[in-house]
N, C-alpha and C positions, 0 to 999 in steps of 0.2 A: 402104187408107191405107199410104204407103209406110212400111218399119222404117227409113227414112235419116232422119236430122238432119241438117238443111245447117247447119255453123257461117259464119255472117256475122261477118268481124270489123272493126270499126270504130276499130280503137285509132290509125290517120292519120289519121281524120277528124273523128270525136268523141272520142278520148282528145286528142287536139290541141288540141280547147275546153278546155282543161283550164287554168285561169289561169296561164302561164308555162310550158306544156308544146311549145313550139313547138318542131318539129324541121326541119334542113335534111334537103334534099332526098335529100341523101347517105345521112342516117340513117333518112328514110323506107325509102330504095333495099336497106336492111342488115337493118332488121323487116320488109318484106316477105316476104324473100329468108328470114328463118329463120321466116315465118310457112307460106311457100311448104314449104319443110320438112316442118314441122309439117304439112303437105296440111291445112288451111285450105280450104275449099271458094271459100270469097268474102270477098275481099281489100276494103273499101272504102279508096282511095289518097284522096281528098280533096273537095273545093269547085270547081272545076277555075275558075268564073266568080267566086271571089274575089280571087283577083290574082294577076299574073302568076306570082309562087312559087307557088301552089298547082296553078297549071298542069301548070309543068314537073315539079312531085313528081310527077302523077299521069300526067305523059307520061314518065318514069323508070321508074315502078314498072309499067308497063302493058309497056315494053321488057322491064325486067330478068326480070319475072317469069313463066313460061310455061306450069306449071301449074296453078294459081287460078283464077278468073275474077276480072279487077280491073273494080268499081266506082266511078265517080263520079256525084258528086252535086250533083244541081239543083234549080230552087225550077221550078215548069209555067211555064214561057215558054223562049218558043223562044231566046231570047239564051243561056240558061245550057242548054240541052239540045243546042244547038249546040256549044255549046262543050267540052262533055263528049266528046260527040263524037270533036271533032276529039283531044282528048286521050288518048284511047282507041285510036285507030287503030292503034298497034303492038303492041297486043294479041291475044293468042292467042285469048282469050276476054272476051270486054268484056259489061259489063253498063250501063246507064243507069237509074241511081235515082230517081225526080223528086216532087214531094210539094207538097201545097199544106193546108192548116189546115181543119177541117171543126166544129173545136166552134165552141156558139153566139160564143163569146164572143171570140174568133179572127176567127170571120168577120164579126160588127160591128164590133169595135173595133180592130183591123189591119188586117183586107184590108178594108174597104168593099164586099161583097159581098156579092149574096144567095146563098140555096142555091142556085138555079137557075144563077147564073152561076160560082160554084165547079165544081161538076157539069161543066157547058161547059169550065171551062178544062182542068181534071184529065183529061178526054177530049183536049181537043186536044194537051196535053203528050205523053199515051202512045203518039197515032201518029205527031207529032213525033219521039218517041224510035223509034219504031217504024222510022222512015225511016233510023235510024244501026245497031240491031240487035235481032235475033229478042227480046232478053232485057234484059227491062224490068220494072222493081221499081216499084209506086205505093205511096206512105206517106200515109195520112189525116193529118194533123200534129194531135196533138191529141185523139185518137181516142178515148182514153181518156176525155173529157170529152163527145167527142162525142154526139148522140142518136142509138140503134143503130136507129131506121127511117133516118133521113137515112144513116147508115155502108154501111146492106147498098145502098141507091139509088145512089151514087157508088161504089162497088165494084162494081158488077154490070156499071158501065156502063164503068169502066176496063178490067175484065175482057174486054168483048163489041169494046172500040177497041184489045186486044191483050196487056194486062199479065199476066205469066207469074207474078210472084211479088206478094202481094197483104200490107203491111206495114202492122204496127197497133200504132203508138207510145205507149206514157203516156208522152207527152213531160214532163211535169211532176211524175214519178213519185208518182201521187195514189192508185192502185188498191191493192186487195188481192188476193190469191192467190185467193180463189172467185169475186170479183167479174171478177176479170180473166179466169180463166180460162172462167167463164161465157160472156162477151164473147165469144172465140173460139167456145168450143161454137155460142153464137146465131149468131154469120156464117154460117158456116160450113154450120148447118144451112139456115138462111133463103132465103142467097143461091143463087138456084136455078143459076147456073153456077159455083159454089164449086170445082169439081171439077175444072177447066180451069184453076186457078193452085196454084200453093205457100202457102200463110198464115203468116206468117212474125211476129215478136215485137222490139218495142227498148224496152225496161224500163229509166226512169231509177230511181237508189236515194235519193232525195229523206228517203224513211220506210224504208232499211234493206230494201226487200223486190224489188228486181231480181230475184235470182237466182228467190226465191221465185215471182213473178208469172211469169217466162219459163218455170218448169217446171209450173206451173199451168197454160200455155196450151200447154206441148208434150203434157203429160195429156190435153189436150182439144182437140186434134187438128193445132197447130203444125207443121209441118216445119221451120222456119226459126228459128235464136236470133241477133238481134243481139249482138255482146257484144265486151269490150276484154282486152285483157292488162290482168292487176291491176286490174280493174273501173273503168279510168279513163275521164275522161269529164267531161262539163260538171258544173260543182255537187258533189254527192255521186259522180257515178261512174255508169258504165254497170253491167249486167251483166256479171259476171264469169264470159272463158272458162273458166278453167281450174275454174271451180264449176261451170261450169252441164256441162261435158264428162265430168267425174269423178262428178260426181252420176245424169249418166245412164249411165255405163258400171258404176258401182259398183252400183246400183239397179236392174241388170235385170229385175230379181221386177215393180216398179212401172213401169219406161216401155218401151213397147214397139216401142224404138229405139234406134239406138246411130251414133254418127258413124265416120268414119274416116281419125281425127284420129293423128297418132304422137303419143302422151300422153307421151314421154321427151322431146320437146324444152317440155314444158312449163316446168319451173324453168329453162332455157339463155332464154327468150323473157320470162321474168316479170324476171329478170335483167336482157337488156339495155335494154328498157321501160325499165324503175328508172332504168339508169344512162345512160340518154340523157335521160330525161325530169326527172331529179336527184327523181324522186317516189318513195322510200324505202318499199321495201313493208313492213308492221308483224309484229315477230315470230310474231304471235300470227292474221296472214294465214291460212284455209285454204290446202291446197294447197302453196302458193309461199312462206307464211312458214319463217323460221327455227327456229321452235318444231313447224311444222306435225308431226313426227313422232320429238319426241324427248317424253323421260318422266323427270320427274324422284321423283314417287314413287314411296317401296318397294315398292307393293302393284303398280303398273303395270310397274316392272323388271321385277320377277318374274315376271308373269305372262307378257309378253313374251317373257325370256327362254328360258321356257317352251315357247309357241306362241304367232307374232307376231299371230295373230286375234283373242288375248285381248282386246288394246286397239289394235289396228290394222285399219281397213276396207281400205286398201288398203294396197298395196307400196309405199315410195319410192322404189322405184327406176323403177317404172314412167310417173311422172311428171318423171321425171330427174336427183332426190336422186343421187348418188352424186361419189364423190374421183375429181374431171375433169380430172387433172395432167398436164400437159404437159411432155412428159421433154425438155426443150430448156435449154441455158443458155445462158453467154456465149460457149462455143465454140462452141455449132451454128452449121450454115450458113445460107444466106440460101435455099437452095433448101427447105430443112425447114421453114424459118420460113413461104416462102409457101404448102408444105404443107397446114401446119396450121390457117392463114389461113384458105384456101378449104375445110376443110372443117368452119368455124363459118361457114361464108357470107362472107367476108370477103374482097372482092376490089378493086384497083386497077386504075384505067383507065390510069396512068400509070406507068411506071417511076421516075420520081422520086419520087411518092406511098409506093410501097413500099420504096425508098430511106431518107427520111426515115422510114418505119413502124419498120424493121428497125434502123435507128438508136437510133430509141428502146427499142426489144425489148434490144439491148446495155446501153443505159442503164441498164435495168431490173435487166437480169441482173447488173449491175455493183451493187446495192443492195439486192436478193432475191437469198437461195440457190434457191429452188423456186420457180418459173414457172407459173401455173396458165391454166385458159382463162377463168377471170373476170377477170386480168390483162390479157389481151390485147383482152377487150371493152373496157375500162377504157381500154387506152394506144389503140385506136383513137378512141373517142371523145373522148376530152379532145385526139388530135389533129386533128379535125374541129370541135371548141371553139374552139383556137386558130385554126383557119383561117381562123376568121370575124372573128377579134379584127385588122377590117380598119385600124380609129381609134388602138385603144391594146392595145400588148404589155407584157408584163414581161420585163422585162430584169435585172433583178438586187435583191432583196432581202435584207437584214442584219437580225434583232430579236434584241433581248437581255432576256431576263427572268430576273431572280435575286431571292431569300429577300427582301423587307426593302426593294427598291429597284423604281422607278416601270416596268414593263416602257416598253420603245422602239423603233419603227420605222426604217430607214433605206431608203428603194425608189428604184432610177431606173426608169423608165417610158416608152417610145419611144410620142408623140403625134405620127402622122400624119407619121412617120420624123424626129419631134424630140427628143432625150432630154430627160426634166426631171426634177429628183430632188427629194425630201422629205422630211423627218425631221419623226418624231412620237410623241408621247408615250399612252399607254391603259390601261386597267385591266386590261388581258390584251396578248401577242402579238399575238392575231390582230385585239384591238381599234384598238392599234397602227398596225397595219398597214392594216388597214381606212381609219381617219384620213388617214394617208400617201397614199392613193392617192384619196380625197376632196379631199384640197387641193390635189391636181393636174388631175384630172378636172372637178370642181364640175359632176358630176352632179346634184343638190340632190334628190336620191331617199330614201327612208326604208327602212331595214332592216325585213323585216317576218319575215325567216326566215333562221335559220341553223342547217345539220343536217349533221352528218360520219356518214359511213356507212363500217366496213372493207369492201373489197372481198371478199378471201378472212381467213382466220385466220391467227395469228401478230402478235407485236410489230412483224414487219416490212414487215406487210400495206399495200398499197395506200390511201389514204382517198380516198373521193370526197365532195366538199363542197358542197354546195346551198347558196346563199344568194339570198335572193326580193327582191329591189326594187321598191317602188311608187313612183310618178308621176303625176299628176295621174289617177288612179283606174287606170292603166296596171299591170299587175301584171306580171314578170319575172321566171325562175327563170334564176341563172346555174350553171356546172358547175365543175368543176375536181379534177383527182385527183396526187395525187403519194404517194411517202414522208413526206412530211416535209408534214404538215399544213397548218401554217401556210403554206407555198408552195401549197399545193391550194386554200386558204380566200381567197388573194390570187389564184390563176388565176379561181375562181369568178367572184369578186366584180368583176373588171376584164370578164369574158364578156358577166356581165351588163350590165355599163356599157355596153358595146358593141351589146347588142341596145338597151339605152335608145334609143343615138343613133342606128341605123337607124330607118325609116319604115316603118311596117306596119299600113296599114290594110284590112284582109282583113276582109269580112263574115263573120259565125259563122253557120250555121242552125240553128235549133232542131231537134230531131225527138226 
């Protein structure tokens, strides 16, 4: 049994299922590139036969990226394995994922299928894929529910028509840690060509137990973890990398494996996740929280202070905890600025792109005494937020709130290069202002989230502002970051307007 853990990560394509987690193509193009970093063994880029956007993300991230292997993903038929495919093709290393549903309840009441013919198609997928490259991933969909004679029958038979890596999803996240892990023990043991694929694991947290179930099944003989930055993901959340990578490197006594992951770019990648995806990781996060390795009791000071083993498994700095400042201000140059750029990953295809970037970086510096690199995540992203704000910009807002009297909005608004302006009245600033840009929009969407996060520390810190709009059951997370909050909480809120009024109807796939 091989000592490697391959980490699969899927935070483009199932952190994407993520209600309002939708990133452009740009932003896919920026987390690959520092997941690439991170040496990420396997990249999943997206859906490639959902729509045209998810095409081109995964025809981006297949260019940009060159040491990974980027996967896409298909449902067994040849229209979406084809089209992976071709998505694939400027890749260094391409993989082809393809999956079709095998529990009882899947196969009668979705696919219309009996065993025999699921079997059939799952083989025809694999040579299909087989036809585009060597390295091909089958997913039972459902597995977990699955009956394990029917799982080792269609695995044995994908295996013998070519599939390299062999994936066993609780799509529903229903298992527990011995039951699931078991599951892998039985394949594995059963299936008499077991030995000729990878067995690999996608643990949804439904019941809290992802991490738990994936390390259950790497015990018992896994090579493979699917899993997301900040355990994001459809419902509850995928598996989480940065749990399931530190768990196994911290625990060498128990797994007898370890990846070969750079675990310093873990908090720089939990980071920008967060602040593209406006999904605020919780202080009290393993790993990637806030809290994750400070100590506020005497008894754990001390001991700390001491020897950090007292209450410390691992280093934080190892994971990428450490004061990330970037010694640039208002005088630096534009040469330093793209420097520093590219070596967070952060690169333009145009010179007017980095023009506008470094513009804003001035802006910054002109508002901020200390510059950090969570700043600069920040002022990239909220400029690739604006980008999209194709319908409606902000142009200029006034709020006045004082002791005793009604706070008030005043905004103009460029509508599809029309200005229109509105005053309004709310129980806060940002209520205000919210209003204001409602009665010019008449979006008719409902507020279902609003969440400020500082970017770095200090009263002069950064805010990035999440606010969620639903829609005729349509869910949308907008973004937006400034100094001055209330300007952040109005970029947000107009972002999201803007994905409202685009058209997006992209298939999701279970797995």
């Amino acid at each position: 049994m091989s000592d490697k853990l391959i980490i699969f990560d899927t935070t483009l394509r199932d952190g994407e299922q993520s209600p309002g987690a939708s990133m452009t193509k740009d932003e896919k193009v920026r987390i690959a590139k520092l997941l690439e970093k991170m040496r990420v063994d396997v990249i999943e880029a997206g859906f490639p036969i959902a729509s045209q956007g998810d095409f081109e993300s995964v025809q981006a991230v297949a260019n940009a990226v060159k040491d990974s292997t980027i996967c896409g993903l298909s449902r067994a038929l040849d229209k979406d394995i084809d089209r992976v495919g071709e998505a694939l093709k400027g890749a260094n290393s391409a993989r082809i994922h393809t999956f079709i549903a095998t529990s009882p309840i899947h196969m009668e009441m979705k696919l219309r299928m009996s065993p025999d013919q699921v079997v059939e198609q799952a083989v025809k997928a694999v040579k299909r894929a087989r036809q585009h490259t060597d390295n091909v991933e089958f997913s039972p969909e459902d597995a977990g529910r699955s009956e394990l004679d029917f799982l080792c029958r269609v695995i044995e038979a994908v295996i013998d028509a070519g599939a390299t890596t062999i994936n066993i999803p609780d799509t529903v996240g229903y298992n527990v840690p011995d039951q699931f892990g078991g599951l892998i023990k039985n394949l594995i043991e059963r299936i008499p060509n077991s030995d000729k694929a990878v067995f690999s694991v996608h643990c949804h947290n439904d019941l809290g137990l992802a991490v738990a179930n994936s390390l259950s099944a790497v015990m018992n003989g896994a090579r493979q973890v699917e899993c997301t930055i900040n355990g994001l993901g459809e419902r509850a959340g995928n598996a989480s990398l940065e749990e399931i990578v530190m768990a196994v490197r911290t625990r060498q006594d128990i797994f007898g494996c370890d990846t070969g992951l750079d675990t310093t770019q873990i908090v720089p990648a939990s980071r920008l996740v967060s602040g593209i995806t406006g999904f605020p990781v919780q202080p009290n996060k393993a790993i990637v929280g806030a809290n994750a390795f400070a100590h506020e009791s005497g008894i754990h000071q001390d001991g700390v202070l001491k020897n950090r083993e007292t209450y410390e498994i691992m280093c934080a700095e190892d994971v990428g905890w450490s004061t990330n400042r970037m010694v640039l201000g208002k005088h630096s140059g534009r040469n330093a600025f793209r420097t520093r750029l590219n070596e967070l990953g952060i690169s333009f295809e145009a010179e007017e792109e980095l023009n506008d970037a470094f513009k804003r970086f001035k802006d910054l510096a002109d508002k901020k005494h200390e510059i950090y690199d969570d700043d600069l995540q920040a002022l990239v992203t909220d400029a690739s937020v604006e980008a999209e704000n194709e319908h409606v910009k902000l142009v200029a807002l006034k709020v006045c709130s004082e002791t005793g009297e009604r706070p008030d909005a005043s905004i103009t608004l460029s509508v599809d290069s029309e200005e229109r302006q509105a005053h309004s009245e709310g129980s806060g600033p940002v209520d205000a202002a919210f209003k204001a840009i409602e009665s010019i929009v008449n979006s008719g969407s409902d507020l279902q989230l609003y969440s400020v996060n500082n970017v770095t520390n200090g009263t002069d810190s950064q805010g990035e502002v999440t606010v969620r709009l639903e829609k005729g059951g349509r869910i949308i997370n907008g973004q937006g970051a400034d100094t001055d909050i209330v300007i952040a909480s109005a970029k947000a809120y107009i972002n999201a307007v803007n994905k409202i009024m685009a058209v997006d109807d992209r298939a999701h796939p279970q797995l």
